[in-house]
C-alpha positions as CSV (number, residue, x, y, z in Angstrom):
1,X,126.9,35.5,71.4
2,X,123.2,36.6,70.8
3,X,120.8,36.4,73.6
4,X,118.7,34.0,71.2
5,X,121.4,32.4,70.6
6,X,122.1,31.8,74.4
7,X,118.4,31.2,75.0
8,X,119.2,27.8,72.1
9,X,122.2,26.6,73.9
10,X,120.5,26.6,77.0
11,X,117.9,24.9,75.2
12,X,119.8,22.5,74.3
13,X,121.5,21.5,78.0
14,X,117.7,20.9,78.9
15,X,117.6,18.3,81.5
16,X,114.4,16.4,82.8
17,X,114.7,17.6,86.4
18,X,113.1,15.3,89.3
19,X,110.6,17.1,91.7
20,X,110.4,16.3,94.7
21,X,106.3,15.6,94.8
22,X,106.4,13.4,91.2
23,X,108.2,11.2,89.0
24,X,110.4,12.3,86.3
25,X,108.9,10.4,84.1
26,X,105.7,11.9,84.6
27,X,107.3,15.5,84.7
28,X,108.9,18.0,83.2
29,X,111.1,21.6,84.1
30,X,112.4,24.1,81.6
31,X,114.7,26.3,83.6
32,X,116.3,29.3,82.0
33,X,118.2,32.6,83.0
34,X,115.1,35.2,82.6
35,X,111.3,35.0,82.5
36,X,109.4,32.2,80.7
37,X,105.6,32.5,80.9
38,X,103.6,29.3,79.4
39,X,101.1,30.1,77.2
40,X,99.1,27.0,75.8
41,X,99.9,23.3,75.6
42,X,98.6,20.5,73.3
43,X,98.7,16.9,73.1
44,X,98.6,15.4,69.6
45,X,98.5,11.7,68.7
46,X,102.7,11.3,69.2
47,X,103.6,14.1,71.6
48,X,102.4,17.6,73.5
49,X,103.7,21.0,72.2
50,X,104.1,23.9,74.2
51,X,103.9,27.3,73.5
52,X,106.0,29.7,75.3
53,X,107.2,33.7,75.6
54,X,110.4,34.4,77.2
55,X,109.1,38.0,78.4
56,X,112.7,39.5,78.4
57,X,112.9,39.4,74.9
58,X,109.2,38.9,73.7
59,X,110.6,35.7,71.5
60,X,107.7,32.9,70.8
61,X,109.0,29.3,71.4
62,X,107.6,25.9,70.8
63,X,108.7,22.8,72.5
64,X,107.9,19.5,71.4
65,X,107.8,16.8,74.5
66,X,107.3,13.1,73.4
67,X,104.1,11.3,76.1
68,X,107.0,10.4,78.4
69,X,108.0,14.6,79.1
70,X,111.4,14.2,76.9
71,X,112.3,16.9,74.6
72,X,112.1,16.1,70.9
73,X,112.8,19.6,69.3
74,X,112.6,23.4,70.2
75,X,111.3,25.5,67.7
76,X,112.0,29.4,67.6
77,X,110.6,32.1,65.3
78,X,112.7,34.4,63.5
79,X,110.4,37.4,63.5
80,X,107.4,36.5,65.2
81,X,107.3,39.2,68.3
82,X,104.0,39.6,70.6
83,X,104.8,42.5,73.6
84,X,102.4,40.2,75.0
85,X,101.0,36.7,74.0
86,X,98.2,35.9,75.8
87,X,96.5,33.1,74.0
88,X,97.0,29.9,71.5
89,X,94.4,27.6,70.2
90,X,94.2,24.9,67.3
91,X,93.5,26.8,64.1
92,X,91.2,25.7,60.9
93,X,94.2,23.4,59.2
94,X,95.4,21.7,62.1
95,X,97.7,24.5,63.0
96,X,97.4,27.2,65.1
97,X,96.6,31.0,65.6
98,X,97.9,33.2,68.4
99,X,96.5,36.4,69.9
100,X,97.6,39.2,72.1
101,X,99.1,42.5,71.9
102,X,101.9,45.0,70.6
103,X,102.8,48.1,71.8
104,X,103.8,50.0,68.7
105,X,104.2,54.4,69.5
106,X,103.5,53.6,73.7
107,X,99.8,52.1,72.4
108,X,98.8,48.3,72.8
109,X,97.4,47.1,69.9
110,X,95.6,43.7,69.4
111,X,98.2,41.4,67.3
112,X,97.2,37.9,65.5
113,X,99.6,34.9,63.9
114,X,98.5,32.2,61.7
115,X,100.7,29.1,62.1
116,X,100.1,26.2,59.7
117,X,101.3,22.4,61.1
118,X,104.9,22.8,60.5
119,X,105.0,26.3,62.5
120,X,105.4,28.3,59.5
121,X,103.9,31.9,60.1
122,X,101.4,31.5,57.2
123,X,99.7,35.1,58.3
124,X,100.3,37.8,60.9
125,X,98.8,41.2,61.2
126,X,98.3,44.1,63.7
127,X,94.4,44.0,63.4
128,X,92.6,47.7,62.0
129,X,90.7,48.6,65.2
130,X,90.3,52.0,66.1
131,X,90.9,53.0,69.8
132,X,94.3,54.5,72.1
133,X,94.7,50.8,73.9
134,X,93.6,47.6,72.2
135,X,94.1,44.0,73.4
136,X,92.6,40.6,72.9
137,X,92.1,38.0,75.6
138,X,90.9,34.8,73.8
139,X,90.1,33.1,70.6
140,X,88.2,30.5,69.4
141,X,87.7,28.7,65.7
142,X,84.9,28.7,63.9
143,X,83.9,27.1,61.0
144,X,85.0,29.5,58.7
145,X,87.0,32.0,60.6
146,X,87.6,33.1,64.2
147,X,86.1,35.1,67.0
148,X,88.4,37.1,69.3
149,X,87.5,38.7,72.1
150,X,89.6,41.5,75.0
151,X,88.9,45.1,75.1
152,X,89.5,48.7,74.0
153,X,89.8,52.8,74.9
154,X,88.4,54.6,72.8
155,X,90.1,58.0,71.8
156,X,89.4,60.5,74.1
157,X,88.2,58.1,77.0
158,X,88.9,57.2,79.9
159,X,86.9,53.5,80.4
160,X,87.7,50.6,78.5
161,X,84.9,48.9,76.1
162,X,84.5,45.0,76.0
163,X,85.2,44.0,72.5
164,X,84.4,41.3,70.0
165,X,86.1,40.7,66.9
166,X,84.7,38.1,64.2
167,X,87.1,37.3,61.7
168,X,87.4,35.6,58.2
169,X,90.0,32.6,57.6
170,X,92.5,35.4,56.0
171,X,92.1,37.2,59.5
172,X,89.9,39.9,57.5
173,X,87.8,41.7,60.1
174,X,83.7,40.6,59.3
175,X,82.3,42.5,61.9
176,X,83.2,44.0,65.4
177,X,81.3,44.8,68.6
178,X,81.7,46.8,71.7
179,X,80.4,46.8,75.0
180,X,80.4,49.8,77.8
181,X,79.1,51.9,80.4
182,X,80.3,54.9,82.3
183,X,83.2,53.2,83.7
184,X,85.5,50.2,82.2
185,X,84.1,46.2,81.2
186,X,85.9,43.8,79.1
187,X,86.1,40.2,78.1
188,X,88.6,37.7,79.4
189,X,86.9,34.4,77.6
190,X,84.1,32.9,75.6
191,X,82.4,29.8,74.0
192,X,80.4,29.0,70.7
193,X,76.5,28.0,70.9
194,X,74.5,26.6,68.9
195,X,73.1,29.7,68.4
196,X,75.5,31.8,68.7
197,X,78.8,32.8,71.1
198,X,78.6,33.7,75.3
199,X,81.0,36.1,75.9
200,X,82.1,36.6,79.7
201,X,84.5,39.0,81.5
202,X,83.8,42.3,84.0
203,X,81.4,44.9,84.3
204,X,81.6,48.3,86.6
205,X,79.2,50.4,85.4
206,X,76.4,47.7,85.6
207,X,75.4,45.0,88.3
208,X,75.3,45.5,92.1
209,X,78.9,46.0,93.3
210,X,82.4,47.5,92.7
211,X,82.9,45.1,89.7
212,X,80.6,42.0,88.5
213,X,80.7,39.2,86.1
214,X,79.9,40.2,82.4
215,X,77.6,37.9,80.7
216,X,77.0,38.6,76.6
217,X,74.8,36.3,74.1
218,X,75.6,37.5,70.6
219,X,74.2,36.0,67.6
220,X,76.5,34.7,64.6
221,X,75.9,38.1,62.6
222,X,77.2,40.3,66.5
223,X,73.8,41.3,67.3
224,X,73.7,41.2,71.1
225,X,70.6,39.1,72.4
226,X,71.0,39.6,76.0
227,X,73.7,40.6,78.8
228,X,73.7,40.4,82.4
229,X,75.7,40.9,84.6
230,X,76.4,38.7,88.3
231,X,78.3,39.3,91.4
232,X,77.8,40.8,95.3
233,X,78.8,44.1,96.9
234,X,82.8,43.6,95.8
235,X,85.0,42.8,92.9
236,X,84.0,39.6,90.5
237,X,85.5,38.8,86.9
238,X,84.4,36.3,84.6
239,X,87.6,34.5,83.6
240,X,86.8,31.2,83.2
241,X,83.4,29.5,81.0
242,X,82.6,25.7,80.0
243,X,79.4,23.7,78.7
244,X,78.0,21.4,80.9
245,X,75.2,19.3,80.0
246,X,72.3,21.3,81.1
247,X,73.8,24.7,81.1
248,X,76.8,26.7,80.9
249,X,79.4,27.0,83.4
250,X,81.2,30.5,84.1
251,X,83.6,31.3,87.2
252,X,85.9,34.1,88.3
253,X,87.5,35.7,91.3
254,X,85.3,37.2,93.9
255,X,85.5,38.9,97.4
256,X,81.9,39.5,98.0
257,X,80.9,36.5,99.6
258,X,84.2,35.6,102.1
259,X,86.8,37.2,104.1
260,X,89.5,36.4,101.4
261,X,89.7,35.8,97.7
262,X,87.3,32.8,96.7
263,X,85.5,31.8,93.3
264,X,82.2,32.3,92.3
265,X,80.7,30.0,90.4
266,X,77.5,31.2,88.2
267,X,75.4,28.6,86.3
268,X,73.1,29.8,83.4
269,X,71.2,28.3,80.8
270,X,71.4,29.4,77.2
271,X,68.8,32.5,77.7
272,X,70.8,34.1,80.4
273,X,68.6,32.8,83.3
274,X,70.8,31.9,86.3
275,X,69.9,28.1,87.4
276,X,72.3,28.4,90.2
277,X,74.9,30.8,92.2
278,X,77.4,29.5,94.5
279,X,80.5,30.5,96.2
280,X,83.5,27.9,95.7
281,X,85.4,28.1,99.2
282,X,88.4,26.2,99.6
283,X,88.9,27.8,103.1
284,X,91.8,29.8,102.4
285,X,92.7,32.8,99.6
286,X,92.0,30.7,96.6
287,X,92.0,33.1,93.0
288,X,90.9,31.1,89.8
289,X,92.4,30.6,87.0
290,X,89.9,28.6,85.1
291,X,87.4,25.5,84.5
292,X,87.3,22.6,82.5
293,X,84.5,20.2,81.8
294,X,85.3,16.3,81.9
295,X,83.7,14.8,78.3
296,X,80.5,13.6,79.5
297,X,80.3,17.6,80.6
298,X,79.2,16.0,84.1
299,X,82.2,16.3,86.2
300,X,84.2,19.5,86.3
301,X,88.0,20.8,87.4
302,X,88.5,24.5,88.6
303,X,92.2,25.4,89.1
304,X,94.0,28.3,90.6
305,X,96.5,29.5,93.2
306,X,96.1,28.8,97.0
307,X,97.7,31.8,99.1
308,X,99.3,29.3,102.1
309,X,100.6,30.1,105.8
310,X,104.0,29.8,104.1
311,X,103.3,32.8,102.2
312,X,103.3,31.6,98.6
313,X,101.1,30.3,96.0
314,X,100.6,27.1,95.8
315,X,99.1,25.1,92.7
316,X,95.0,23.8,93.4
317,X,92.5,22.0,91.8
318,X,88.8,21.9,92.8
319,X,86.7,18.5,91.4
320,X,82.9,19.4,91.3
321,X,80.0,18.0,90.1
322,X,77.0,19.2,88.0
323,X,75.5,21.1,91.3
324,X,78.8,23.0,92.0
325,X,79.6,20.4,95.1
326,X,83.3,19.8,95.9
327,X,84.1,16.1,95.2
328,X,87.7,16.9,95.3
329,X,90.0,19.0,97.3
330,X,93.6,18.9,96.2
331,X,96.6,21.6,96.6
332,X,100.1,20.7,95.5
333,X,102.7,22.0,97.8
334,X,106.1,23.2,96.2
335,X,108.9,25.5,97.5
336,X,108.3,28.4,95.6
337,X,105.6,30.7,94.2
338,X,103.7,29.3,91.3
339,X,101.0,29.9,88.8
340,X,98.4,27.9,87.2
341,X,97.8,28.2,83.2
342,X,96.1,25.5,81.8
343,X,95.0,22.0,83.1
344,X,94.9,19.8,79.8
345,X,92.4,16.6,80.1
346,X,94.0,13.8,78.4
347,X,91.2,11.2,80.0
348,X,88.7,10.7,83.0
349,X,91.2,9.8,85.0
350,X,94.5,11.6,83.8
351,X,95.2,15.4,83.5
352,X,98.1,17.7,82.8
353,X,99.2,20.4,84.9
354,X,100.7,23.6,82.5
355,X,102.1,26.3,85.0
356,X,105.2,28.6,85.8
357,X,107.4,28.0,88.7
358,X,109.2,30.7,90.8
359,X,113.3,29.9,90.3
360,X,115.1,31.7,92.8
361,X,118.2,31.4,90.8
362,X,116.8,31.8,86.9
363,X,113.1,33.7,87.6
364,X,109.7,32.2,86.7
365,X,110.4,28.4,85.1
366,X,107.9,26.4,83.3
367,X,106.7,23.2,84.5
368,X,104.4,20.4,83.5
369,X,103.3,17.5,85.6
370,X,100.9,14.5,85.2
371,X,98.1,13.8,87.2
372,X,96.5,10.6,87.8
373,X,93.1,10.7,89.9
């Protein structure tokens, strides 16, 4: 029997597993023999779908869970391989385009999918970019067309280059930018402005420590407006960016300002001028994931990993408000090791939690959980 094969019947025997902290109703735990990282997860007007990579093999699933966690239907592709998927987000007809990388001849090289509603690969392309390493981080839709963004080595180089990528709707390349110093940046995440796209990710050839946040206003056409770059005597990267109602919020990992890993939250307005700086400390070794704004953009959810006494991760979220005060403290204690990929806002008072769970017996599992606040 194949191994995808195996992977289906598996599938198949899927069981809604009670945890111990929630209801099974309100849960849900895909446990396989291998790795399986969780990529994206949406919720449409029936049910959520989940995008998946079972690293072993590289294959791209899709599961389909109804608003009550039970499987519907499991959908694999044939042919679609990423070495690396790193991102999902609704495309311009309702379906969906994935980014990430493929190393073809020992180089990475950035790799995009257009899936229409049904999941029918509609386009997919290793994207023309010169350079020895390529990868992208993030996407967003536009209007007409997309914006990537990740970074590159150039041939012959040694640093990396922060790189944007504006695209048409047939994934035809528009226009491309770079970004660099004497030593390595790149971008992790972005948004679309009014006036253009903030792009945010690491800088360590500019700012004032070993590594910084990388801040960069680009106008529709790629002209670069303004940078800057944010951080203290350590290591800081931009990973996580969302609008608020007077600003834009932009967090990351940093070491500068505690004894252990905390976040660093930066608020700036649209010209780049910082309205505040503040240090996120959860009192313990907290590394961020990401942040999400509520949708009155006035109440906002950072999530991560907590580094316990037990010596594991541990899910966390962080509430704040508009000034970067914790309303909300809450960490979500589980046997094993786990990691944080998405918190999904289905209302003001309900959220999803999308992460991978350590399996001692089958690897990294993925699991989804419903919060009510």
């Amino acid at each position: 029997m194949s191994q995808k094969r195996l992977i289906e019947s598996l599938l198949c025997c899927l069981i809604l597993t009670k945890l111990w902290a929630f209801d099974s109703a309100h849960s849900f735990l895909l446990a396989l023999p291998g790795q399986e990282r969780v990529i994206s997860c949406f919720e449409t007007q029936t049910d959520f779908v989940v995008f998946a990579q079972q690293m072993d093999t590289n294959d791209i699933f899709v599961l389909n869970l109804s608003k009550t966690f039970e499987l519907q239907s499991i959908h694999f592709f044939n042919q679609l391989k990423f070495t690396k998927l790193n991102c999902v987000k609704r495309a311009m007809d309702n379906g969906f385009i994935l980014v990430g990388y493929e190393v073809l001849q020992r180089q990475s090289k950035i790799k995009i999918a257009l899936l229409d509603e049904q999941l029918n690969v509609v386009n997919e392309k290793i994207l023309p970019v010169s350079g020895a390493d390529q990868w992208a981080e993030c996407v967003v839709t536009l209007q007409n067309g997309y914006l990537l963004v990740g970074g590159h080595k150039t041939i012959g180089s040694n640093w990396y280059q922060a790189l944007v990528i504006r695209l048409d709707e047939n994934l035809e390349i528009i226009w491309s930018k770079t970004f660099g110093g004497s030593s390595d940046e790149w971008f992790s995440n972005l948004c679309e402005l009014n006036d253009g796209f903030l792009c945010v990710g690491s800088t360590e050839s500019y700012g004032s420590g070993q590594a910084d946040f990388l801040v960069v206003h680009l106008f529709q056409n790629g002209y670069i407006t303004w940078w800057k770059a944010f951080g203290g005597p350590g290591w800081e990267r931009a990973i996580g960016i969302t609008q608020a109602k007077d600003g834009i919020m932009v967090v990351g990992p940093s070491n500068s300002f505690t004894k252990y890993n905390s976040t660093l939250l930066i608020k700036v307005n649209s010209r780049g001028q910082k309205i505040y700086q503040k240090t996120i400390d959860p009192s313990a070794d907290f590394i961020v994931k990401g942040i999400v704004s509520s949708n009155n953009k006035d109440l906002f959810v950072i999530y991560g990993e907590v580094w316990n006494d037990q010596f594991r991760k541990d899910l966390a979220y962080l509430i704040i408000d508009n000034q970067g005060e914790i309303l909300q403290k809450e960490i979500i204690q589980m046997n094993n090791d786990q990691n944080f990929c998405q918190i999904l806002l289905l209302s003001n008072s309900n959220f999803l939690v999308v992460a991978s769970t350590e399996n001692p017996y089958t690897s990294d599992d993925i699991l989804l959980f419903l919060i009510t606040r």
